[in-house]
C-alpha positions in Angstrom: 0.0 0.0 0.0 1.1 3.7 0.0 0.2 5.3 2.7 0.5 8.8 3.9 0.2 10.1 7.4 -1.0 13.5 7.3 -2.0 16.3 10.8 1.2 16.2 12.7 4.3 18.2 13.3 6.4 15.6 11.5 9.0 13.2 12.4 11.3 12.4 14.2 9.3 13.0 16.4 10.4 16.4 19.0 6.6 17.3 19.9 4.3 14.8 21.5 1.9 11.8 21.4 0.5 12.2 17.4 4.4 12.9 16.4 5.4 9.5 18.3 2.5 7.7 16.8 3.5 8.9 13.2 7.3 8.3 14.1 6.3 4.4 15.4 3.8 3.7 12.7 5.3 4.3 9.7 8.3 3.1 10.5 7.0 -0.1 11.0 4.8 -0.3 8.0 7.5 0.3 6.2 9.4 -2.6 7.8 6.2 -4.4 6.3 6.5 -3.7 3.0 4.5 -0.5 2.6 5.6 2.8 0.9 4.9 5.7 3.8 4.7 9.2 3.8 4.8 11.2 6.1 4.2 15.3 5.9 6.3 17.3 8.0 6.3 21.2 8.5 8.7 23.8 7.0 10.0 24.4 10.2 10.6 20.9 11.6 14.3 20.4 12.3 14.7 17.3 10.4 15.5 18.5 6.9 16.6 15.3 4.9 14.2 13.8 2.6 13.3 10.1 4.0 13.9 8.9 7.7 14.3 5.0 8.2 12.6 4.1 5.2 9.6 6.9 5.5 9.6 9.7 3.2 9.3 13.0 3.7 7.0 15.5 2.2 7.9 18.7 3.5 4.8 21.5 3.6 5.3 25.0 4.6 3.7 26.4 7.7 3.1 29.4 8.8 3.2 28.9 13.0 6.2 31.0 13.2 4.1 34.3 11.9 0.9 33.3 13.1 0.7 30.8 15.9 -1.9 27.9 16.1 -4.3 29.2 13.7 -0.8 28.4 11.5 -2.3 25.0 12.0 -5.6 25.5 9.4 -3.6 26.7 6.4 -0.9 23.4 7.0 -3.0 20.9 7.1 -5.1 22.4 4.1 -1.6 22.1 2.2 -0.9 18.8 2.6 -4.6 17.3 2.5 -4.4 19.5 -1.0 -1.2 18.0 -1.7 -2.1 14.5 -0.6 -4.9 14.1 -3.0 -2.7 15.1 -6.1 -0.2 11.7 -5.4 -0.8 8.5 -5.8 -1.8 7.7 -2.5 -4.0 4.3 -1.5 -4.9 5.8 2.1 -4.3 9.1 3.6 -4.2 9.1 7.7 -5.2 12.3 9.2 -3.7 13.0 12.8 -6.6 15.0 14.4 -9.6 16.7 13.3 -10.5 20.1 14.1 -7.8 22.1 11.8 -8.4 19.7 9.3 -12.4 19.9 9.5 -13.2 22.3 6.8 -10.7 21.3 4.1 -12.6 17.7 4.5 -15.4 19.4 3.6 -14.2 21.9 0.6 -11.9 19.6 -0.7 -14.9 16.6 -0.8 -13.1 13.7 0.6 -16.7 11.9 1.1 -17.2 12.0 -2.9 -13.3 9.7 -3.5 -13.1 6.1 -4.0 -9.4 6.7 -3.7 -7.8 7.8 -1.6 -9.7 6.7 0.9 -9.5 9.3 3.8 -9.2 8.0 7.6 -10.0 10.3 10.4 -7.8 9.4 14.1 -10.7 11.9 16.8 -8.2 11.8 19.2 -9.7 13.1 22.3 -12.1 16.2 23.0 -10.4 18.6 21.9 -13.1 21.2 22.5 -12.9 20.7 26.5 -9.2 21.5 26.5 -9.4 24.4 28.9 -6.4 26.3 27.3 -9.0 27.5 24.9 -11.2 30.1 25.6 -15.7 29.8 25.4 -15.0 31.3 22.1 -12.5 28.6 20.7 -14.0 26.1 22.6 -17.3 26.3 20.6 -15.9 26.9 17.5 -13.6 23.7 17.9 -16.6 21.8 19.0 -18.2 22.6 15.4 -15.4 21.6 13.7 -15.4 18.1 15.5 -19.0 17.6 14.2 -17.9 18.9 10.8 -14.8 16.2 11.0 -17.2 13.5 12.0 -19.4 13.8 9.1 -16.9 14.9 6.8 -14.9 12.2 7.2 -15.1 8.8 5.4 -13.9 6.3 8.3 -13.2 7.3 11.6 -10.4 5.9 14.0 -11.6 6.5 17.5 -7.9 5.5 20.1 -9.8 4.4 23.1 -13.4 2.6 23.9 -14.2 6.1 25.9 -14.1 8.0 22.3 -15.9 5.7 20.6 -18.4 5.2 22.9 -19.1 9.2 22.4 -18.5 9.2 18.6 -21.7 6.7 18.7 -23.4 8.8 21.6 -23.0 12.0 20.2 -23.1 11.6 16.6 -24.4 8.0 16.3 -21.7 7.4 14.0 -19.6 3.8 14.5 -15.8 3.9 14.5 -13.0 1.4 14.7 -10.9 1.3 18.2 -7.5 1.3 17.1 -5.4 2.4 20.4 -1.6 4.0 20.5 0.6 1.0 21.4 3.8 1.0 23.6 7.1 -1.4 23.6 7.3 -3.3 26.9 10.8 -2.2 28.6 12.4 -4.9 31.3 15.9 -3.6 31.4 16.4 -0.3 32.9 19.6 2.3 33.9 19.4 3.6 37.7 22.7 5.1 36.9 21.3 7.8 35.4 18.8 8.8 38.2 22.2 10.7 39.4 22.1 13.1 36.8 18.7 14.4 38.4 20.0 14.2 41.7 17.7 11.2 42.5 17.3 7.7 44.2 15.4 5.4 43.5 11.9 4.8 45.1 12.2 8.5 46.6 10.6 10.7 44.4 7.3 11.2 42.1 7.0 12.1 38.9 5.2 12.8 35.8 5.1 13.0 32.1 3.2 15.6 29.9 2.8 18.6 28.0 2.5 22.0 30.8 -1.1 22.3 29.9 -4.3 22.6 32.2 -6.0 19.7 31.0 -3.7 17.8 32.3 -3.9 18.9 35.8 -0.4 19.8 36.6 -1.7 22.1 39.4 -3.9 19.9 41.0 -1.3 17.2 41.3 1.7 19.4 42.5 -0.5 21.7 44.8 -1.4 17.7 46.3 2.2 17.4 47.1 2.6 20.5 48.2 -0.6 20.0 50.8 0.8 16.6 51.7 3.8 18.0 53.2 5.6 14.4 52.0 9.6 15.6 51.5 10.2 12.7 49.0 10.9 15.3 45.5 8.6 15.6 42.7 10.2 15.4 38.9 7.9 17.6 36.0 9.0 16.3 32.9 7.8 18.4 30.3 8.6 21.9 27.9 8.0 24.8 31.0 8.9 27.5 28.7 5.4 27.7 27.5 3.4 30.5 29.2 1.5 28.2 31.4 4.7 26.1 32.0 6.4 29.5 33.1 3.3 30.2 35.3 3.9 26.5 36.5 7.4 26.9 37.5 6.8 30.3 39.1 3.9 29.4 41.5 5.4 25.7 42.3 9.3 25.1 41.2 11.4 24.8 44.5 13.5 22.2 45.8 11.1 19.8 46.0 9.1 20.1 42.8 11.7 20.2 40.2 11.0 20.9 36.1 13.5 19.1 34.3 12.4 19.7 31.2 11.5 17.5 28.1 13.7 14.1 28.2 13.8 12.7 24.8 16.3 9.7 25.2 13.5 6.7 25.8 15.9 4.6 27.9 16.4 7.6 30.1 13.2 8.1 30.5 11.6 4.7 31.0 14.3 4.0 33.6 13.2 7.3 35.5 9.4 6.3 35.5 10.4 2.6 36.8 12.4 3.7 39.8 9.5 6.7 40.7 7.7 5.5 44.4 4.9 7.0 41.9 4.0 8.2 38.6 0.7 10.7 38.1 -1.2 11.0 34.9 -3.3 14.0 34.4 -4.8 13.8 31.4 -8.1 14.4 31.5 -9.9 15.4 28.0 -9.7 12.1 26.4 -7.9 9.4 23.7 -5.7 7.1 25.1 -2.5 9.2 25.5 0.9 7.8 24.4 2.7 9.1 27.9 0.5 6.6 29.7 1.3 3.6 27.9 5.1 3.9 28.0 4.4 4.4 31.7 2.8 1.2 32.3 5.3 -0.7 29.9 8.0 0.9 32.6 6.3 -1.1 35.0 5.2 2.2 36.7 2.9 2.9 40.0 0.6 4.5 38.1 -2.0 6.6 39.6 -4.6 8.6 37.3 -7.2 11.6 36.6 -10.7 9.7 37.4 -12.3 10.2 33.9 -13.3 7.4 31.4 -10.8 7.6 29.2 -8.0 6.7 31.5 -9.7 4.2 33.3 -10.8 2.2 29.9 -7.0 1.4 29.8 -6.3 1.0 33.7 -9.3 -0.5 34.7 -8.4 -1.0 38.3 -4.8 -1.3 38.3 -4.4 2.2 39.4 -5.5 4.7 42.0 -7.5 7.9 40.8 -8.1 11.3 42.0 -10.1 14.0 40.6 -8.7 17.3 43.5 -5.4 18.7 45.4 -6.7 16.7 48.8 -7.3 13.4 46.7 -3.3 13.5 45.7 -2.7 14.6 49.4 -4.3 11.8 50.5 -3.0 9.2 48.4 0.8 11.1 48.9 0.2 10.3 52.8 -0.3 6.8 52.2 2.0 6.1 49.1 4.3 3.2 51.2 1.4 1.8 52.6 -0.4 1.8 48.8 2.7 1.0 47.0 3.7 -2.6 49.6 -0.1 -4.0 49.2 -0.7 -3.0 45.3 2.2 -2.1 43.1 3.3 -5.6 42.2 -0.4 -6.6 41.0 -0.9 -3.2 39.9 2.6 -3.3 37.4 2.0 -7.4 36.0 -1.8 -6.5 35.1 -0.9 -3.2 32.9 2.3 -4.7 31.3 0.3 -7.3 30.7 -1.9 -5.1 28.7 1.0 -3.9 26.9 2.1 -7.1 25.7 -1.7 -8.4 24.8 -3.8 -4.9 23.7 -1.4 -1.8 23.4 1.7 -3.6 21.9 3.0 -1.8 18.7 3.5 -4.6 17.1 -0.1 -5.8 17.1 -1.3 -1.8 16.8 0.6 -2.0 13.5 -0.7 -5.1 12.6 -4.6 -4.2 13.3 -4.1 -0.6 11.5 -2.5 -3.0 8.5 -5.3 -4.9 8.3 -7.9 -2.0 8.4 -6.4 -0.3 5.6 -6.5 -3.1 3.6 -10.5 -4.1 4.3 -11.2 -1.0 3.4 -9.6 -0.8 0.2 -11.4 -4.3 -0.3 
């Protein structure tokens, strides 16, 4: 087949969860037998033309000038693009920027390309946007749905409100994750760490994700074991982060890119918090469960369709507090069921090879 992956800010991937996906994906697909494209902006760093196998269509972008509304004109370049080629399926990363060039550019009417849709989560609720945005993004998502040819819906939460919402069916195709059993604590020194003494978490500085409910939890707990913020804090919200919480104790490190560094930070954490809250199954929470993490979760849908209940949850500050006052207690009675049951999940549901495998197969039933 030839494939293009279209909606994300290109690989290798130096962004987030759609950029890994694309990275992972194509990759592997290629590995497979497949010709893969994948679109990457102007301004991504990576300037040579193919990257292990994948090619690479650059597309100019205009998010230096503009900012996110940058995002609209992009992805109206390479859908335009995409249809041009001789593409058998074109992927699209996302929905809302992408909405109204589904619609203008007709995607319903082609028997090839086909077009596939990924909702991701609701972006709509993300409370970064303002009312404005926020019901304007919420139009485009209806737009997207019926716009769209096939939709891809990453966890049983999303589909369930595709079909709610929208009555429109979907096919649950999740992120995967590579299961990780050997792991550095030599490098825990380079962030002044030891091992089972501090927390830590994994995520864009966004409020969503509820950054600030989790840290002012530590803060309220009083606990003196450190907390490590992994994540870009030179955002404005990041900044207004580090400001209001950054001290010895809560420390922002930054992004950490290196995977084996990483994983081997989330394995030796006494815990590791995931604050997502607005939906899709996200990327950071997989890897932290195939690190054979202590995982404990924003009580919403969408996390729990993937943890079921090998994790605790908490939805405030005093929840986190609460848990933070209990956490060697918690961790002697349920971290070794807790860490079998989800890396067992990665090895039977959210394993990239069988991801792979099950969006393989899709493309090809739908292209009969």
């Amino acid at each position: 087949m030839k494939i293009a992956i279209l909606g994300t800010k290109g690989i290798p991937n130096d962004y987030g969860g759609y950029e890994q996906f694309a990275e992972y994906i194509s990759t592997r697909l290629v590995e497979r037998g497949h010709s893969v494209t994948v679109y990457n902006p102007s301004f991504h760093n990576y300037k040579e033309t193919s990257y292990k196998g994948v090619k690479i269509t650059r597309i100019y972008s205009p998010e230096k000038l503009i900012g996110g509304a940058a995002n609209i004109i992009y992805d109206h370049l390479c859908l335009q693009d995409a249809l041009k080629r001789d593409f058998d399926v074109l992927y699209e990363a996302g929905y809302h920027s992408v909405a109204l060039s589904l619609r203008f550019l007709n995607v319903k009417s082609l028997k090839r390309p086909v077009v596939i849709t990924n909702m991701d989560g609701l972006e709509w609720k993300r409370s970064k946007w303002n009312k404005g945005v926020q019901y304007l993004i919420e139009k485009l998502e209806k737009i997207a749905v019926n716009e769209s040819p096939f939709l891809i819906a990453d966890n049983i939460g999303i589909q369930q409100y595709l079909k709610d919402k929208f009555n429109k069916d979907s096919f649950f195709l999740p992120y995967g994750a590579d299961p990780v059993t050997n792991f550095d604590e030599t490098c825990l020194a380079n962030y002044s760490l030891k091992q089972r003494c501090y927390f830590m978490l994994v995520a864009r500085l966004e409020p969503e994700n509820n950054i600030d409910v989790i840290l002012e939890g530590h803060q309220q707990s009083k606990i003196q074991y450190p907390f490590i913020v992994v994540g870009n804090h030179k955002t404005k919200f990041g900044q207004y982060l580090n400001s209001k919480y950054g001290s010895d104790l809560i420390r922002f490190v930054g992004g950490i890119y290196q995977k084996s560094i990483l994983d081997s930070i989330r394995y030796f954490s006494k815990a590791y918090f995931h604050g997502h809250s607005v939906g899709g199954t996200n990327p950071s929470l997989l890897e932290a469960m195939a690190s054979k993490s202590f995982i404990w979760a924003h009580n919403n849908c969408f996390n729990k369709s993937v943890l079921n209940e090998h994790a605790f949850y908490f939805t405030n500050s005093s929840d986190v507090s609460a848990l933070l006052q209990r956490v060697s207690e918690l961790r002697a009675a349920h971290y070794q069921n807790f860490q079998e049951k989800n890396f067992s999940k990665i090895k039977e549901v959210y394993n990239w090879e069988l991801v792979v495998a099950q969006h393989e197969q899709l493309f090809l039933e739908i292209l009969g």
